[in-house]
DOTORPA-70693 format. One record per residue: residue in one letter; z, y, x of N, C-alpha, C in turn. Coordinates in pm, whole numbers, plus 50000, padded with zeros to 5 digits. Each point is the difference from the previous one (the first is absolute). Last residue first. Layout:
<sites>
AZYXZYXZYX ...
</sites>
This chain:
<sites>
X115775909053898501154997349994500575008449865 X495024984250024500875011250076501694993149926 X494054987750033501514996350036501245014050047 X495365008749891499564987249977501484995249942 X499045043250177501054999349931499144982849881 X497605016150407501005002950070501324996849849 X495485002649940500394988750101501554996449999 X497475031049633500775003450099499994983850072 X497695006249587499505012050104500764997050110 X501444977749548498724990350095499355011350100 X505474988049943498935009649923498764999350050 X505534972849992498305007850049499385006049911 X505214968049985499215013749998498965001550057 X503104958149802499335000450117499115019249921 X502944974149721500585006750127499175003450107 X498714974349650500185011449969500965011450119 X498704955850011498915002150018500205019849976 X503634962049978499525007350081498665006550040 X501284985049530501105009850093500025004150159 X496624965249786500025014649941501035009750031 X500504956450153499005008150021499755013749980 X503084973449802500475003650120498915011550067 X499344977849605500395014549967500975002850153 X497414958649997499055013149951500755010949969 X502384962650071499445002250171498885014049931 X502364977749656500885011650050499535003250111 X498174970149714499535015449979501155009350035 X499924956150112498115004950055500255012149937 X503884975049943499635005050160498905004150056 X500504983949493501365012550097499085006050127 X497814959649813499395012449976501125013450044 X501684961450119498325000950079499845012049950 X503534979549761500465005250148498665005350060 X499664993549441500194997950135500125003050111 X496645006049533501485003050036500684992350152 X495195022049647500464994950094501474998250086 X496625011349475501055000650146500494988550116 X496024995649659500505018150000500745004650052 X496174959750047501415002749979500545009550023 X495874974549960500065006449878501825001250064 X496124988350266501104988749940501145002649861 X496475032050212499424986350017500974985849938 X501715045050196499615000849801499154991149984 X501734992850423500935005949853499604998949887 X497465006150396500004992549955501104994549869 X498575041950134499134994249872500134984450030 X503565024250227499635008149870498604992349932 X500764993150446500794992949940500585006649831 X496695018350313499704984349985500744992049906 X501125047850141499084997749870499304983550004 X503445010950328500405003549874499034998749925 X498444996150423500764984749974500125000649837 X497845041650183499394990449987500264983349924 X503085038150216499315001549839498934990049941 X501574990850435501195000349997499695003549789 X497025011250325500144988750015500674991049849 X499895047150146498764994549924499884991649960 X503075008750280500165008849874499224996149898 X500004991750515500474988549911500345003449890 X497145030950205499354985649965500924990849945 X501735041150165499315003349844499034985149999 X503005002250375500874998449839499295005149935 X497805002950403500514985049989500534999249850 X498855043250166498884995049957500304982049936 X503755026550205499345004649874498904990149946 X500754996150439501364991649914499365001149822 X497625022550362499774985750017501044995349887 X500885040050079498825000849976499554980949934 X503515008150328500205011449876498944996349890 X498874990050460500734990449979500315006949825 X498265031350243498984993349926500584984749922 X503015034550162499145003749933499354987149920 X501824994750434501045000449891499325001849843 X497205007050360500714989050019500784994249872 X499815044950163498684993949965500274988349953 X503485014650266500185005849805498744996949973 X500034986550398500634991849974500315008349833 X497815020250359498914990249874500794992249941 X502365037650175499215005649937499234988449955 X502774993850357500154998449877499505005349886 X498794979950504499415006249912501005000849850 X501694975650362498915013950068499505008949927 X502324962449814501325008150034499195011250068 X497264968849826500645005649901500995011050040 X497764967450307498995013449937500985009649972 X502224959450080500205009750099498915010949961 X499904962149696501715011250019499655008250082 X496214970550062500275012149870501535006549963 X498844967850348499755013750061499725005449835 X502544962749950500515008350112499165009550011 X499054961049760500285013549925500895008050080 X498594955150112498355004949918501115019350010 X503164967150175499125007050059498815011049962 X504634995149747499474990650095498685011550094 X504515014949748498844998950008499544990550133 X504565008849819499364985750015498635004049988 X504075030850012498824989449856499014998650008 X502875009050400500745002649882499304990549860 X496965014650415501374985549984500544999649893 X497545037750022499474986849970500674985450010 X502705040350134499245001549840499164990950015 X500955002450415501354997449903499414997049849 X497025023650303499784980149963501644995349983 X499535048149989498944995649899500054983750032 X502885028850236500314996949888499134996449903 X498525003950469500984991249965500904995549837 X496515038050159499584984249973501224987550011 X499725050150077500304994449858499794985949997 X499665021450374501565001649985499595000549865 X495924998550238501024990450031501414995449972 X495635022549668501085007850127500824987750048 X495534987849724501215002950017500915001650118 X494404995549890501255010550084500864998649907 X496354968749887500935014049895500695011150109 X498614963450233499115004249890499875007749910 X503694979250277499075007350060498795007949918 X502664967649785501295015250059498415010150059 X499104954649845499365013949896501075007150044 X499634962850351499395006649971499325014149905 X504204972950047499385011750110498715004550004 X501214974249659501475008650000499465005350121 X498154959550004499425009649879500365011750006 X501954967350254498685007850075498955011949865 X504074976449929500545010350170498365004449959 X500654964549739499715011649921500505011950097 X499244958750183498725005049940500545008849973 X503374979850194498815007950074498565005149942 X504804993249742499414995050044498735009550113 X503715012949773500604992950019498994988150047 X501245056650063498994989149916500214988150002 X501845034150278500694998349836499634991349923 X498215015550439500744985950007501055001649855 X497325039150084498814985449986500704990049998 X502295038950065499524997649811499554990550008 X501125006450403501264998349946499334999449850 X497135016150325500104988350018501204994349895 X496525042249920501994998950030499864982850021 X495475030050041500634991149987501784998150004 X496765031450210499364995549897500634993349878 X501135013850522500225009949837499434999749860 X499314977550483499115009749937500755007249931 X502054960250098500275007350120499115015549990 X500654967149667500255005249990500455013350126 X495884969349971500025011249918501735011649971 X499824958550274498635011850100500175010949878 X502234959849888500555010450088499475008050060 X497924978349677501385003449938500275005550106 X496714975550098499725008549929500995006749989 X501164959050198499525011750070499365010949964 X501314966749712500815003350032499755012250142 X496444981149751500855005249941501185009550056 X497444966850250499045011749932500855011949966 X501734955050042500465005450110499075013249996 X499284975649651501044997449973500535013050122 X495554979849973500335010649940501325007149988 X499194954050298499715016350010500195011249917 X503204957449951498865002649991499175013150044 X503544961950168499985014549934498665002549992 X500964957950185500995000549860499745017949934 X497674981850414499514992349893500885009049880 X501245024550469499924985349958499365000149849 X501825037350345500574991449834499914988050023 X497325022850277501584996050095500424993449885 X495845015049885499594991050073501534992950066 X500315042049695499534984549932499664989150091 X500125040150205501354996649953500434989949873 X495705016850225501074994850086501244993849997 X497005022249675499284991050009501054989450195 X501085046649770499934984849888499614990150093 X501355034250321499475000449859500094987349894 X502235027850517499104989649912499804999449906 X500155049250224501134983850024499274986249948 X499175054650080500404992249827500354986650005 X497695029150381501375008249961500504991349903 X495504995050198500445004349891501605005849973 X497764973250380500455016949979499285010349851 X501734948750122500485012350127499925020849930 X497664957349726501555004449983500705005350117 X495474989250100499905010049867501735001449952 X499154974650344499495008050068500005010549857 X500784958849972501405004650089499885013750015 X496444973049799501105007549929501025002350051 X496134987950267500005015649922501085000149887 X500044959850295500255018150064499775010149902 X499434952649884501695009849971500255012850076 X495114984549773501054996550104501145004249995 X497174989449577500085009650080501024991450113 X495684979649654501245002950079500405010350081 X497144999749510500304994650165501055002550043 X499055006749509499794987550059499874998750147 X499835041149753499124993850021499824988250044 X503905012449755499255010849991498314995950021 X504544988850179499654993349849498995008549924 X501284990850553499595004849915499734997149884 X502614970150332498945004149933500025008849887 X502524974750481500095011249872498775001649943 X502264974450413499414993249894500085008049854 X503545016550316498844987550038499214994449841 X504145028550047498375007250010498914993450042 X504864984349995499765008349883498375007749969 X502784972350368498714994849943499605009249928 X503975002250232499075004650055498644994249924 X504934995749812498955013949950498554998650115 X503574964950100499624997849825499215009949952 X501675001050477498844990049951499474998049890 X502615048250183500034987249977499084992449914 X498985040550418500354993449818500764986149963 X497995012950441501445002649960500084999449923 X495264994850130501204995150066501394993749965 X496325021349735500064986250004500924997150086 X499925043950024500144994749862500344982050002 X497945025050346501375003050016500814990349881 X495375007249995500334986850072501185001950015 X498275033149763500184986149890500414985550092 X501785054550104498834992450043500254988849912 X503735023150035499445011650031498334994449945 X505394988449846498624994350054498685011649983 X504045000849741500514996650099499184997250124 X499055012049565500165008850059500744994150147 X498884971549661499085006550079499895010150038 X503764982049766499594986150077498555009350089 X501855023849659500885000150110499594990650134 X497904999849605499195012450016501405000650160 X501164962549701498664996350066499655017550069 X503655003049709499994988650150498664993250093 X499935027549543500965008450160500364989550089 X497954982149653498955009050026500715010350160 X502514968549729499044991250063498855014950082 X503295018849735500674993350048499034986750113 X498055018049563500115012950123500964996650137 X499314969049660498565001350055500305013950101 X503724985949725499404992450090498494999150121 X501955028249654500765005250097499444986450082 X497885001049588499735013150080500445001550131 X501034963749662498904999450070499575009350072 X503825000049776499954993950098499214997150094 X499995028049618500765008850104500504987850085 X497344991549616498995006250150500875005850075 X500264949349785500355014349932499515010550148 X501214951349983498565005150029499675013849964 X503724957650119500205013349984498575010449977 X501444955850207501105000049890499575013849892 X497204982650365500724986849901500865002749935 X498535032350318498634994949937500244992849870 X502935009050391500295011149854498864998049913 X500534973150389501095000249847499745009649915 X496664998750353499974989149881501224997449904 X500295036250388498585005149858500104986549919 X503084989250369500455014349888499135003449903 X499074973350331500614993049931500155011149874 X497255012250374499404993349907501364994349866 X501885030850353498864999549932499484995649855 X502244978550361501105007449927499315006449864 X497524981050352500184991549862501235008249970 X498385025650348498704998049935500444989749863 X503425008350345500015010049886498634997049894 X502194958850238499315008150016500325013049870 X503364955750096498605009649934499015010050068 X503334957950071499965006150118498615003049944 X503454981949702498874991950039499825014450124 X504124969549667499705012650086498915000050032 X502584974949559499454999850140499515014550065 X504754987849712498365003749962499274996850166 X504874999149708499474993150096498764998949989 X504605036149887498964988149921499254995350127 X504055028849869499894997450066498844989449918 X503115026149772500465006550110498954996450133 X500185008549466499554987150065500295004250177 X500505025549502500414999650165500154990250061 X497515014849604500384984849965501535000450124 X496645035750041500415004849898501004985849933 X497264996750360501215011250049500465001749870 X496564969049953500814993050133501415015649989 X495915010849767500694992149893501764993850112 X496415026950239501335008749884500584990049944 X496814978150256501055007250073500885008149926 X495854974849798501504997250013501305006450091 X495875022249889500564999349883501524987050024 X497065011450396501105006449950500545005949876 X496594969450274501194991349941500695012449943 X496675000650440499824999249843501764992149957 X499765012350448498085001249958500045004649872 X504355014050268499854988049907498315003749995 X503315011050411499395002349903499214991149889 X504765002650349499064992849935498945009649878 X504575006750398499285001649904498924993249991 X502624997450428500704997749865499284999249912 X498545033450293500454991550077500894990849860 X496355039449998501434999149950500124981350031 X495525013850075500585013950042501714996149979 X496364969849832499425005850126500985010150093 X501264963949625500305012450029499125004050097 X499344946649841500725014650059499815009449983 X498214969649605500065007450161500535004250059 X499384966849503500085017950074500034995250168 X499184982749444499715000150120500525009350066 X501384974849509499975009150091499614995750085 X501414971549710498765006349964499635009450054 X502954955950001499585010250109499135006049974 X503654991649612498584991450100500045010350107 X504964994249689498855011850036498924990350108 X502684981649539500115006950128498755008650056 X500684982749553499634991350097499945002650082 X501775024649665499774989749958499544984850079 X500825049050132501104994149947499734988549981 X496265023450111500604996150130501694994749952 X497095014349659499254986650054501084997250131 X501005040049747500464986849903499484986450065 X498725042150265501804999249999499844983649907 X495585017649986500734994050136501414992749989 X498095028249655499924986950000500184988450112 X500445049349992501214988749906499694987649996 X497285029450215501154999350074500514990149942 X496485015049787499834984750108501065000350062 X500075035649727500264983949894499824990750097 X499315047950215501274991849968499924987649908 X496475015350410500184997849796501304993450006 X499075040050371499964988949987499944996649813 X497765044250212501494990750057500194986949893 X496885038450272500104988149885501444995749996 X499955031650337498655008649914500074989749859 X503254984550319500235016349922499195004249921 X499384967250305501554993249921500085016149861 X495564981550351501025010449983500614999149865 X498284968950424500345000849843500475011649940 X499304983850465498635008749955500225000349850 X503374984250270500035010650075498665009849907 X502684955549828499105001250053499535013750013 X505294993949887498444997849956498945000950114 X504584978950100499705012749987498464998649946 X504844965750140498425005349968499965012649932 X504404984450131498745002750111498925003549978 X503614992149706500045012950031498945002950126 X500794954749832498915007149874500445016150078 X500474960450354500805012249942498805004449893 X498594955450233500465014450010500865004849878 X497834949650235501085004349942500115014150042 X495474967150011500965007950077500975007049905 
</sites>
C-alpha cells in the first residue's frame, strides 16, 4: 500500500523520547536506501484514532532515515494489528537492536503497564477470559510454581495479582515476551523500578550503565552502601567515564561510602609498592655483584659500550628517583608526601 512518509507515525508503545534512536544505524539506512532504494521494511496499521494516518509496528530506524532522505512516499504493507502485537513487536525490536538497560527497563515497564491496564478492565477471571483479547487470555493457564513444582490455577493468580495492588510480575510478563527475553533480565528491570519508586535507587544512574549486568551490580552496592539517590547518578557517570567494569564497581562505590578506607587502602597499596622496590633492589644488587665476579672471572677491568651507558644511567635514574621519594619509619601517614 502506497502512503505519505508524513503519514506514518511511531508505534504508539515506542517511547521515541525515553531511548532514542541509534543514529549510525540511521546513516546507515540513508547510504543503503540511496544505494538500493528503499525495501518494504516497515509494518504498520491504521490509525485507530486519526483517519489517514498509519502506525508503524517496527521499522523506525528506517522511518527517520525515509524523512530525513525526504522521500515523500513509500510502499509498505498494512496488517489489521492488534494492540497486544503492537506490543509484542515493539519489545522484540528493541530486543535486536538494543540491550542496554535504559531500553530494557522502559520496555518491560511499558509491557508491564499494558498488561496491569488489560486487567483492570475486568472485574472476574471469567469476565477476563471473555473480553480480553485472545493473545493475553491464556497468560495464566498452565502455571507452575518454581519453587515446589506444582501447579497453580489461574484463579489464584488472578486472584493474588487482584489484590495485591502490584500488577503482573516476571513470571507473566516473560510468558507475553516470549522465549527471546530472558527472565532474570525482566527481574532486573522490574527491580529497578520498584526500587526507584522506594527511593532506593535513581533509575537514570542505573540506565548509565551500559550493560544489564553491570545495572545490576551498580544497584545493587548503591543500596548496600546507602548511597543517597541524588548522588548516584554522578557516580555511574564516573564509572562509565573510566570504564570500570563489573568485578570493580561495588569497590569504587565502597570507596566513595567509605572514604576514610579508601586513604586505608591507599596506605597499604603505599606500603605494598615500597616493600616491592626493596626486593627489586636487592635484586637488582644481587645482578651487580654477579657480574663483578663474573668479570673478574674473565679477567676484565673495564667495561665499555651502549648497554653498559644505559645500564648505568637506568641506575642513576633510579637512584634520583628513589631520592625524591620522602618517609619516615613511625609515621604511616608521611610514607608519601607531596
Amino acid at each position: 500500500m502506497k502512503i505519505k512518509v508524513a503519514d506514518l507515525v511511531a508505534n504508539p508503545y515506542r517511547h521515541m523520547k525515553r531511548y532514542p534512536l541509534d543514529l549510525e544505524k540511521v546513516k546507515r539506512l540513508k547510504v543503503s536506501i540511496n544505494e538500493t532504494s528503499f525495501w518494504d521494511n516497515i509494518l504498520a496499521r491504521p490509525h485507530p484514532d486519526k483517519k489517514g494516518k498509519h502506525q508503524i509496528a517496527y521499522g523506525h530506524h528506517r522511518l527517520i532515515a525515509l524523512r530525513e532522505l525526504r522521500i515523500v512516499e513509500v510502499d509498505i504493507p498494512t496488517r489489521a494489528l492488534s494492540d497486544v502485537v503492537m506490543v509484542q513487536i515493539m519489545a522484540n525490536e528493541n530486543l535486536e537492536w538494543n540491550t542496554s538497560p535504559i531500553v530494557i527497563n522502559q520496555t518491560v515497564l511499558t509491557t508491564k503497564e499494558f498488561l496491569d491496564k488489560e486487567l483492570v478492565k475486568h472485574n472476574t477471571l471469567e469476565e477476563w477470559r471473555e473480553k480480553a483479547p485472545i493473545e493475553i487470555t491464556g497468560l495464566f493457564d498452565n502455571c507452575v510454581n518454581k519453587k515446589t513444582g506444582k501447579q497453580i490455577s489461574a484463579k489464584q493468580i488472578w486472584g493474588g495479582i487482584k489484590t495485591s495492588n502490584v500488577g503482573v510480575g516476571r513470571d507473566t510478563i516473560s510468558k507475553f515476551l516470549g522465549d527471546n527475553w530472558k527472565e532474570w533480565i525482566i527481574q532486573q528491570a522490574l527491580e529497578t523500578i520498584r526500587d526507584d519508586k522506594a527511593g532506593l535507587v535513581d533509575r537514570k544512574a542505573v540506565e548509565e550503565m551500559p550493560t544489564m549486568e553491570q545495572a545490576r551490580v551498580f544497584k545493587s552496592a548503591v543500596k548496600e552502601y546507602h548511597i543517597p539517590k541524588a548522588d548516584q547518578k554522578k557516580i555511574a557517570k564516573k564509572i562509565t567515564k573510566d570504564g570500570i567494569g563489573k568485578r570493580d564497581i561495588p569497590k569504587t562505590i565502597q570507596r566513595i561510602a567509605n572514604p576514610k578506607k579508601k586513604i586505608n587502602d591507599d596506605f597499604q597499596q603505599a606500603e605494598q609498592l615500597i616493600e616491592d622496590i626493596k626486593d627489586n633492589a636487592r635484586k637488582l644488587l644481587g645482578n651487580i655483584h654477579e657480574l663483578k665476579n663474573l668479570l673478574k672471572k674473565l679477567d676484565v677491568k673495564e667495561i665499555k659500550g651502549l648497554k653498559v651507558f644505559e645500564a648505568k644511567q637506568a641506575v642513576e635514574d633510579l637512584k634520583k628517583s628513589f631520592s625524591e621519594l620522602k618517609g619516615t619509619k613511625n609515621d604511616r601517614r608521611q610514607i608519601i608526601q607531596n
